[in-house]
C-alpha positions in Angstrom: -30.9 -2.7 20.0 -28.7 0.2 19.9 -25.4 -1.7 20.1 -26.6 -3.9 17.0 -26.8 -0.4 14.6 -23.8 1.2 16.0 -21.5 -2.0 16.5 -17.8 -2.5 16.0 -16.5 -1.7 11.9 -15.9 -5.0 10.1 -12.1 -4.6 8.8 -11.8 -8.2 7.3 -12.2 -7.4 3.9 -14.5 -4.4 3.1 -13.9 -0.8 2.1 -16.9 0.0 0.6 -20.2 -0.1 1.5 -23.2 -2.2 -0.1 -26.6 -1.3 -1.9 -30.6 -1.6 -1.1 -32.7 -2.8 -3.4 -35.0 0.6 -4.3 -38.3 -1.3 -4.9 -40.0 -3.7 -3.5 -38.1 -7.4 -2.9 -41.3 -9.2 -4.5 -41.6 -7.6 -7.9 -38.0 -8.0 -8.2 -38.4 -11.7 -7.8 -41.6 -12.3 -10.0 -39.3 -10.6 -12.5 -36.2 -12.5 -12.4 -38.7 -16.1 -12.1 -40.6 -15.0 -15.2 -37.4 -14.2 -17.1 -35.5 -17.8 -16.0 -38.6 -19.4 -17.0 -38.4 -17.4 -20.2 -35.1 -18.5 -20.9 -35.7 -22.5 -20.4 -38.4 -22.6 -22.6 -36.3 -20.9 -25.1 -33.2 -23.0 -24.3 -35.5 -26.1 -24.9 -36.5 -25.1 -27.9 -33.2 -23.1 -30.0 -30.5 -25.3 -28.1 -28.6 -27.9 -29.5 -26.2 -30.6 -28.3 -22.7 -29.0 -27.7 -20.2 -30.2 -30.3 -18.4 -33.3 -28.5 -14.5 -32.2 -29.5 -13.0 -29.9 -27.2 -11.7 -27.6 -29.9 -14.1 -27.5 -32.1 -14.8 -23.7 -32.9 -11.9 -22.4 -31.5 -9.0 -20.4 -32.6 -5.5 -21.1 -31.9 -3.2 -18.4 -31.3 -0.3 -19.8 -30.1 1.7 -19.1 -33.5 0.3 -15.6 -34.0 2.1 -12.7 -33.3 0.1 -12.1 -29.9 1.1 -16.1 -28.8 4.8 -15.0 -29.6 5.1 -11.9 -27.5 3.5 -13.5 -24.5 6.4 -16.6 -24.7 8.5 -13.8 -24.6 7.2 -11.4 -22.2 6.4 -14.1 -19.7 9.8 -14.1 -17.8 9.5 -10.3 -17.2 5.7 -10.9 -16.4 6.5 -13.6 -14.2 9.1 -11.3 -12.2 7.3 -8.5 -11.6 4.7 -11.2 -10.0 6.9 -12.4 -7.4 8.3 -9.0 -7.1 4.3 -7.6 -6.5 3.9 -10.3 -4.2 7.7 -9.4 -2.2 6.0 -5.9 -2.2 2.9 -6.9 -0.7 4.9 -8.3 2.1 7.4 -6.2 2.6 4.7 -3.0 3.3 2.8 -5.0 5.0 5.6 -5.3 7.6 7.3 -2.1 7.6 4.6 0.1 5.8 2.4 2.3 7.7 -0.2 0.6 9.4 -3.2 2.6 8.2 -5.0 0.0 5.8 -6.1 3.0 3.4 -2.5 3.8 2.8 -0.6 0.6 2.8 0.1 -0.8 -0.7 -0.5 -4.7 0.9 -4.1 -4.0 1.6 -5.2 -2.7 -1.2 -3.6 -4.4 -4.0 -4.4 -7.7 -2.1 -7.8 -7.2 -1.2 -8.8 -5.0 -3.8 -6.8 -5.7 -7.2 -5.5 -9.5 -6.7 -8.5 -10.8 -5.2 -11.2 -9.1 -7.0 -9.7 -7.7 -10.5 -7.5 -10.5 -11.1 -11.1 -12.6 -10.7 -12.4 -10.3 -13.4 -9.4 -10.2 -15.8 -9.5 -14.0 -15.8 -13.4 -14.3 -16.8 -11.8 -12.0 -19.8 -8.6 -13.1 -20.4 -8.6 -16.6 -19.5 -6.2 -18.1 -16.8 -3.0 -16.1 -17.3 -2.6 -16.7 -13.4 -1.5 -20.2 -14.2 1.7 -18.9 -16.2 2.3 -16.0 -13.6 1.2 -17.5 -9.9 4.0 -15.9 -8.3 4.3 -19.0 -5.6 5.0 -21.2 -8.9 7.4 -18.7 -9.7 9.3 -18.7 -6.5 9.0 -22.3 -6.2 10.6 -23.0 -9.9 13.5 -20.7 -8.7 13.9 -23.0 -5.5 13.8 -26.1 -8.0 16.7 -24.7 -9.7 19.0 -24.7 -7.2 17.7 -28.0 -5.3 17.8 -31.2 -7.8 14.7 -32.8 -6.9 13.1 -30.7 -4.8 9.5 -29.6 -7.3 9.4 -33.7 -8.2 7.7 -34.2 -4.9 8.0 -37.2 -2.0 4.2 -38.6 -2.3 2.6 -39.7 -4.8 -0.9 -37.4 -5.3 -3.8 -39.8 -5.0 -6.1 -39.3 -7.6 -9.2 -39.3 -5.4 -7.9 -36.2 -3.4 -9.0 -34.2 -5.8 -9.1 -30.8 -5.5 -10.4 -31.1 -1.8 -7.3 -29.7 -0.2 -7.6 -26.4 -2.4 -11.2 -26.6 -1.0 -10.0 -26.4 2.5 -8.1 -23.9 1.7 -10.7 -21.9 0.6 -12.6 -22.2 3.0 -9.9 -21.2 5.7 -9.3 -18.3 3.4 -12.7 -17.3 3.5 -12.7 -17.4 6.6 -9.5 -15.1 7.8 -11.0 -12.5 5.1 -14.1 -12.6 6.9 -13.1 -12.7 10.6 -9.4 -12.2 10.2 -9.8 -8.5 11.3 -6.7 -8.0 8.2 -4.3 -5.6 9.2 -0.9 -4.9 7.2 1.4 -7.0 9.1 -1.3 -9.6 9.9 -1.7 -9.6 6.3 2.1 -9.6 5.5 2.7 -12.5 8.0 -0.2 -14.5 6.6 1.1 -14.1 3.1 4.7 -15.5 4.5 2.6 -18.3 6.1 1.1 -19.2 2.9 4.1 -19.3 0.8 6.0 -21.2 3.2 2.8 -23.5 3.0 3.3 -23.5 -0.8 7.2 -24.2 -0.7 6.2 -27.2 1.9 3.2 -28.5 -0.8 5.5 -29.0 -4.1 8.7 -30.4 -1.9 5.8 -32.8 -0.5 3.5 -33.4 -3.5 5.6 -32.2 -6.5 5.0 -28.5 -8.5 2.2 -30.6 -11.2 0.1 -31.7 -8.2 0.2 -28.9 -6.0 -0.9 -26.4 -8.4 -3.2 -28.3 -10.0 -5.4 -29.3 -7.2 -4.2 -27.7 -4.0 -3.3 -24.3 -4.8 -6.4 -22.7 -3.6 -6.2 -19.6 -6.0 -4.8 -21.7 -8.5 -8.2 -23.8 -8.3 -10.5 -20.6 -8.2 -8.7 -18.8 -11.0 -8.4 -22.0 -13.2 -12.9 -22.1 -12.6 -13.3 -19.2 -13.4 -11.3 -19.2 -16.6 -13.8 -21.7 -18.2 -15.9 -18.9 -19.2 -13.1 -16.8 -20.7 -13.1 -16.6 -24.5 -9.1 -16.9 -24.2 -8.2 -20.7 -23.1 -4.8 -20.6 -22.1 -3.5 -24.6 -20.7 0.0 -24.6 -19.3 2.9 -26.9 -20.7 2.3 -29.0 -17.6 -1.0 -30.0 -18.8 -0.9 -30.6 -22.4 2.3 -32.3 -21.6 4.5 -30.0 -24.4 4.1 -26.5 -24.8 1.6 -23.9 -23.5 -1.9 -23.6 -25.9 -3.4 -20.4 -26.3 -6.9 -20.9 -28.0 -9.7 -18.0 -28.7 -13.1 -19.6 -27.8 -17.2 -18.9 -27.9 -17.6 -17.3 -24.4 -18.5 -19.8 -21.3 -18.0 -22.9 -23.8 -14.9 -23.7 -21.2 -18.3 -25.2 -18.9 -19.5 -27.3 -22.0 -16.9 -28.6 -23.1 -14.9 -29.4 -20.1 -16.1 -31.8 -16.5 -14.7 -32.1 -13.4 -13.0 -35.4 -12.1 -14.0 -35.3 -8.8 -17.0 -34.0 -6.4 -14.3 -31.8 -4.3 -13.9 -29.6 -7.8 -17.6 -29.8 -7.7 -18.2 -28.2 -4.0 -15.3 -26.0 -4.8 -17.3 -24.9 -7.3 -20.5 -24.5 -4.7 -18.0 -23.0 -2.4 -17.5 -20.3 -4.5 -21.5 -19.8 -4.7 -22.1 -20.0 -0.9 -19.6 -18.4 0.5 -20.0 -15.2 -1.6 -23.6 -15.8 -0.5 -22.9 -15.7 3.3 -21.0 -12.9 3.2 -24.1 -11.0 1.7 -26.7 -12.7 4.5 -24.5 -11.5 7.4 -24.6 -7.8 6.8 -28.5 -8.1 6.9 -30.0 -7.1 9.9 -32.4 -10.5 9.5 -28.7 -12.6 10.1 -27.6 -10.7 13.6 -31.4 -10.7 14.8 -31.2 -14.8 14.2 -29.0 -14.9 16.9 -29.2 -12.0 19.3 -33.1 -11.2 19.1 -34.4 -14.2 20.6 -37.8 -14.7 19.4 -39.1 -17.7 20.8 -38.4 -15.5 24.2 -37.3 -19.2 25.9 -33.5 -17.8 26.3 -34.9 -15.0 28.0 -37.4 -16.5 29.8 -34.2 -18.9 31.2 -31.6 -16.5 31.5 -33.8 -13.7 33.1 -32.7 -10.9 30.2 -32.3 -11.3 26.6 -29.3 -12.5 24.8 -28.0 -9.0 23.7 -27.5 -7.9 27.1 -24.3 -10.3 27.6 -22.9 -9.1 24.1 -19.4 -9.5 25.8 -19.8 -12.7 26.8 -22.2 -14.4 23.8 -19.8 -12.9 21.1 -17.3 -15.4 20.8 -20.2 -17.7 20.6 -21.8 -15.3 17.8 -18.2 -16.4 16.0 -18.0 -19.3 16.1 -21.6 -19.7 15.0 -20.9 -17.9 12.0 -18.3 -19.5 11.3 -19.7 -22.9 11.1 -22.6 -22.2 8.9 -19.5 -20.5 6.6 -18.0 -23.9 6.5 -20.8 -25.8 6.3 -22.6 -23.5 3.6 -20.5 -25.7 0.3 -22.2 -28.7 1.9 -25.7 -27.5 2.1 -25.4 -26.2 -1.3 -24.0 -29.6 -2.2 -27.0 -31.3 -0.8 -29.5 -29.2 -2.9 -27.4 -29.2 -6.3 -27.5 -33.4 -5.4 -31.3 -33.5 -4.3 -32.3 -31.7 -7.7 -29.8 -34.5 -9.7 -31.8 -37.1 -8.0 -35.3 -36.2 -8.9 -34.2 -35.3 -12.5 -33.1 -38.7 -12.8 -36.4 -40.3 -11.2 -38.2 -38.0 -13.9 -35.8 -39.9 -16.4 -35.9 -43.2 -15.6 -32.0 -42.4 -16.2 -29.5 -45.4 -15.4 -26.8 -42.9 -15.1 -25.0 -42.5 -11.4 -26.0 -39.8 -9.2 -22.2 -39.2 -9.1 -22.1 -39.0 -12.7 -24.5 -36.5 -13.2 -23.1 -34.6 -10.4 -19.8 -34.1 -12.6 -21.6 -33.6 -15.4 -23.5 -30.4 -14.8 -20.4 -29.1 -12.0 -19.8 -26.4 -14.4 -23.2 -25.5 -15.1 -23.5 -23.3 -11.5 -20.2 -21.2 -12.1 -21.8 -18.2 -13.8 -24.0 -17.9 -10.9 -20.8 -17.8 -8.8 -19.3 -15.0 -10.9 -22.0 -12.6 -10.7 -22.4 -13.0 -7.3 -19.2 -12.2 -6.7 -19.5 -9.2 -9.0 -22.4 -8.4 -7.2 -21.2 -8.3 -3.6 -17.9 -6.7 -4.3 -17.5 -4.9 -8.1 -17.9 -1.7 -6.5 -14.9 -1.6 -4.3 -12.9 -1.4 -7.7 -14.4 1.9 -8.4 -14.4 3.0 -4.8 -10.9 2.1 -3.3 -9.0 -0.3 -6.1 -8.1 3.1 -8.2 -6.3 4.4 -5.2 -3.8 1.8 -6.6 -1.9 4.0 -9.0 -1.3 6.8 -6.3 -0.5 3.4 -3.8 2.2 2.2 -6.3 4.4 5.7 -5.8 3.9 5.8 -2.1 4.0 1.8 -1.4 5.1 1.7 2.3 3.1 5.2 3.6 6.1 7.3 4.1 5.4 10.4 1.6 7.0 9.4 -1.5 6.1 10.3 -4.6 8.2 7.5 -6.6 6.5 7.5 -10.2 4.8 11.3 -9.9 1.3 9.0 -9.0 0.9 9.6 -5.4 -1.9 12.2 -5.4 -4.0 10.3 -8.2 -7.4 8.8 -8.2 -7.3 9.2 -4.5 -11.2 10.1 -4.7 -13.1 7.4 -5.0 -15.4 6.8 -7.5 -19.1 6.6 -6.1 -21.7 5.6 -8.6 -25.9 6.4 -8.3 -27.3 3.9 -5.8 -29.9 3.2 -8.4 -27.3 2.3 -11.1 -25.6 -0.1 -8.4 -29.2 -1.7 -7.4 -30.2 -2.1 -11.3 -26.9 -3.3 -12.1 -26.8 -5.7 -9.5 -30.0 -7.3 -10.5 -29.3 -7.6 -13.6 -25.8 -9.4 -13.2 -27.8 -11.7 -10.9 -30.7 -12.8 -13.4 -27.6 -12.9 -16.2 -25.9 -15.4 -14.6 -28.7 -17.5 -13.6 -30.1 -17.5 -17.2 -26.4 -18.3 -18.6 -25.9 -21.2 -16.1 -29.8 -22.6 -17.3 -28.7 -22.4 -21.0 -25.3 -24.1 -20.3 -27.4 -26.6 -18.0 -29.4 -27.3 -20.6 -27.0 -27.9 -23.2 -25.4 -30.3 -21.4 -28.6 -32.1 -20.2 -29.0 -32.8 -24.5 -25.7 -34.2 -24.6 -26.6 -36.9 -21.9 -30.5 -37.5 -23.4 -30.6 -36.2 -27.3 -34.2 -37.0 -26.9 -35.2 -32.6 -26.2 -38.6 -34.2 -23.9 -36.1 -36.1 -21.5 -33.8 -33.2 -21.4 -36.4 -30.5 -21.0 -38.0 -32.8 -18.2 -34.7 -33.1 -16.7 -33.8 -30.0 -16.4 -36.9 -28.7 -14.4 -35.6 -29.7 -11.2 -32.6 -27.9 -12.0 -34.5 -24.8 -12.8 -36.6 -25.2 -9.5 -32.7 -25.0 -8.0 -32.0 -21.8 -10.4 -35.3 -20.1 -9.1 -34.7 -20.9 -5.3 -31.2 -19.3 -5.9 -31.8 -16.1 -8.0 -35.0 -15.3 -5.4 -32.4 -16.0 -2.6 -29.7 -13.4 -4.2 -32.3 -10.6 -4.8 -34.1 -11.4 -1.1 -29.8 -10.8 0.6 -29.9 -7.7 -1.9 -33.4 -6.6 -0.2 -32.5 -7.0 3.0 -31.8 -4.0 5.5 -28.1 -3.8 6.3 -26.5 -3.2 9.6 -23.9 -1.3 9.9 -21.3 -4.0 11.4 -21.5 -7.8 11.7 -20.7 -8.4 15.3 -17.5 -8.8 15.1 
């Protein structure tokens, strides 16, 4: 048991460390269920119907002074984009290959993965106006007639399932990658030559619309910002800028297709698994043997051919990674189908699927939040001293490099509390927004109540699920 406490350090995408829940798991998760089901009943009976025009209640800011300096400071925006990204590479290959003092790692990992996430749930999708691969791809375009037009036409019922499979291969390399500067710096080349292939073969609209795997995340998690920023290229004229009531985005928009639906579970289970497989309950699944039958077989127990059984351990992990969306799919659809039994509803199972998408994206957020806010505070501020020393070598371009190079390590109690309560916020947010929608589809408030409890059932199996990862002792590896 020794080598499972004292494995090999997990370098994929960590530079923190997480939190243990300081009470017991069970009074946490009476708690949470008591407060959800405080919250339906109280949805059920304050919530009304959402308002069935899209901009109804919002603000447009297009023509106001803040619309007109973003028109203008978008082409300088837009540069130093592709120039962060050129950065990112160019470190990455030639920079010092200690990951705590590489500029690729951490403004990757740390500040374009994680606070760009966070911005966006503020700010709305700015990403779509400053993606730096649209950026580079719309100079190519200028040079080569033609080229961002594209060779095939997108079928419609793609969807967004390439951006899906995307994801999940991105998931994936952050999680068993083993990221290194110039692995990361070749992997970044790789995707942008992917990128510069996918409008030349698709065309620049389609690409980024529904195969752009950050593209697809960023443009999610945007429907909960109170900024709603759509690009020229989908209101067909110029960019809109509109100020909006806060997660409204979910009510009043619906996805076209079940892949932006499991990219939406994706984003749930994946953060999910990533939690499970630090516990010391996930590397026991595999290595203790319970049953005692491997054993029994085999003459010793599994963890005594580590060497040989870890590949396996791999590539176990990584299928319940890829099958996770799926499994999450299958719940979300089994909870659809007994709300409409309860109904009597005519509506398609596929329907209602697209209908309440959305509804699950809070969740998503916080458990993001919630797995990997604290790496902000702990190794994202070592950014500003990064961004004068770039490559590692000692310089001291902007007078930065010795700032915020302590990281910022908040009481274990304020992380556990904190966490909890992001995780019951989301989960009541996504059963109000739920809700709402459930009394667009059946005004009658007894249907929609009664069609929502299976849905709630699926809110309580998830927030108990969240707290239970949370509660869970943590190894200090993940067998990798």
């Amino acid at each position: 048991m020794a080598v499972l406490l004292a494995p090999l350090p997990a370098g994929a995408h960590g530079f923190g460390r997480l939190y243990n829940l300081p009470v017991p798991f069970w009074l946490y998760a009476w708690a949470a269920s008591a407060a959800l089901l405080l919250s339906f009943l109280l949805a059920a009976y304050f919530a009304s119907a959402p308002a069935a025009v899209r901009e109804g209640g919002s603000r447009d800011l297009g023509r106001q002074a803040f619309g007109r300096w973003l028109r203008r400071a978008r082409p300088a925006l837009a540069a130093l984009s592709l120039g962060l990204l050129l950065l990112c590479i160019a470190s990455g290959l030639f920079g010092n290959r200690d990951p705590y003092r590489n500029f690729s790692m951490t403004f990757f990992w740390v500040v374009f993965v994680l606070a760009i996430t966070y911005l966006t749930a503020l700010l709305g999708d700015f990403y779509a106006a400053l993606n730096p691969w649209r950026v580079l791809t719309g100079l190519l375009a200028r040079v080569w007639r033609g080229y961002a037009r594209g060779r095939l036409r997108y079928r419609e019922a793609w969807g967004d399932w390439p951006a899906l499979a995307l994801y999940l291969g991105f998931i994936a390399y952050e999680l068993f990658g083993h990221s290194k500067p110039p692995s990361l710096a070749l992997a970044l080349l790789a995707y942008s030559a992917l990128n510069l292939f996918g409008v030349w073969l698709v065309g620049a609209g389609a690409w980024f619309r529904h195969c752009e795997l950050f593209s697809v995340f960023l443009r999610l998690v945007a429907l909960m910002a109170p900024l709603d920023y759509q690009p020229a290229e989908q209101t067909g004229g110029r960019g809109r800028l509109r100020l909006r009531w806060p997660f409204s985005g979910l009510l009043h928009e619906r996805p076209q297709n079940l892949g932006t639906v499991c990219f939406a579970l994706a984003m749930l289970s994946t953060t999910a698994f990533d939690g499970l497989r630090a516990t010391q309950w996930w590397v026991w699944l595999f290595w203790r043997d319970t049953s005692g039958w491997i054993t029994a077989l085999a003459g010793s127990p599994p963890i005594s051919a580590i060497a040989l059984l870890r590949p396996w351990y791999i590539r176990w992990e990584l299928f319940w990674l890829l099958v996770s969306p799926f499994l999450y799919l299958a719940a979300y659809l089994a909870c659809l189908w007994l709300a409409k039994r309860l109904t009597r509803s005519t509506r398609p199972l596929r329907a209602l699927a697209l209908d309440f998408g959305y509804s699950l994206l809070p969740i998503a957020l916080v458990y993001h939040a919630t797995h990997y806010s604290t790496l902000l505070l702990t190794q994202g501020l070592k950014i500003v001293s990064l961004f004068s020393d770039p490559f590692g070598w000692g310089w001291n371009l902007f007078g930065s490099a010795q700032w915020l190079r302590a990281p910022i390590l908040p009481a274990m109690g304020t992380v556990w509390h904190t966490q909890v309560g992001l995780i019951l916020l989301g989960h009541v947010l996504s059963v109000a927004v739920a809700h709402r929608i459930a009394l667009r589809l059946w005004p009658d408030r007894r249907q929609a109540m009664l069609s929502q409890l299976p849905m709630l059932l699926l809110m309580v199996a998830f927030t108990v699920a969240g707290l239970w990862i949370l509660a869970q002792p943590l190894t200090n590896e993940r067998m990798l």
